[in-house]
N, C-alpha and C positions, 0 to 999 in steps of 0.2 A: 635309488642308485643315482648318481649324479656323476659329472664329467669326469671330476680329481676321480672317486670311483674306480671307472675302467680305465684310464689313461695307463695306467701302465702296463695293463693286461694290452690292451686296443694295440701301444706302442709297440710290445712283444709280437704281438700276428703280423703287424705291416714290417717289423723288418723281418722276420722268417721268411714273408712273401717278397719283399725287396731285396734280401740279401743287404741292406744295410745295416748298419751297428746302431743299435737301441738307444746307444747313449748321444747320438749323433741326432736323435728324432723328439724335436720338439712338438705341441701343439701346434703351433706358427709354422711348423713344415708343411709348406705348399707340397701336394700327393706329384704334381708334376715336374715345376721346377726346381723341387729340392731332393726329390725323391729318385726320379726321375720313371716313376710309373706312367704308362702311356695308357690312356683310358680308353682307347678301341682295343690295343690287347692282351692287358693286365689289369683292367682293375673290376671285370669280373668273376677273375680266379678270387683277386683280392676280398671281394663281397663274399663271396664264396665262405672262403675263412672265417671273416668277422661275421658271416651269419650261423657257422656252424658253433664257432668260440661262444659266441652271445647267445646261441636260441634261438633267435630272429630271423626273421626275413624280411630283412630291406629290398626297396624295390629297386633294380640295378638304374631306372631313368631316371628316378628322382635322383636316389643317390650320387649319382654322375654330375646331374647338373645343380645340385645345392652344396657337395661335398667336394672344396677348392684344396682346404687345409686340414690335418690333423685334428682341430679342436670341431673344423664342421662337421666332421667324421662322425667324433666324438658325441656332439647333439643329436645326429639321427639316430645312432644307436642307443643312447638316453630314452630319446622318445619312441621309440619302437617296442625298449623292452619296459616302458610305462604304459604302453598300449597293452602290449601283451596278447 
């Protein structure tokens, strides 16, 4: 599975959780300044989702502090479900 892959599945979870329009959500969207996701008290509803969408479980600390943009999202949950 690779990033093109889930990108548009990934894109569909964060605007359901955002309430943003999908087509408005780039990789290159920054989760805060574009999104406008606040990461003390949304974005581990947000994990939440992407972990139940994907099977995974990301860790919400890492993910916080390596996951700025869409596409860095994108790479942990790549590698997460290459861990398996």
């Amino acid at each position: 599975m690779t990033k093109t892959d889930i990108m548009p599945q990934l894109i569909d979870v964060i605007a359901t959780v955002t309430g943003n329009d999908p087509e408005q959500i780039s990789p290159e969207s920054h989760l805060e300044e574009d999104l406008g996701i606040v990461l003390d008290q949304d974005f581990n509803r947000l994990l939440a989702k992407i972990n139940a969408e994907f099977s995974i479980e990301l860790n919400p600390g890492l993910a916080s502090s390596q996951a700025e943009t869409i596409s860095d999202l994108a790479t942990l949950v790549v590698e997460e479900t290459e861990l398996g």
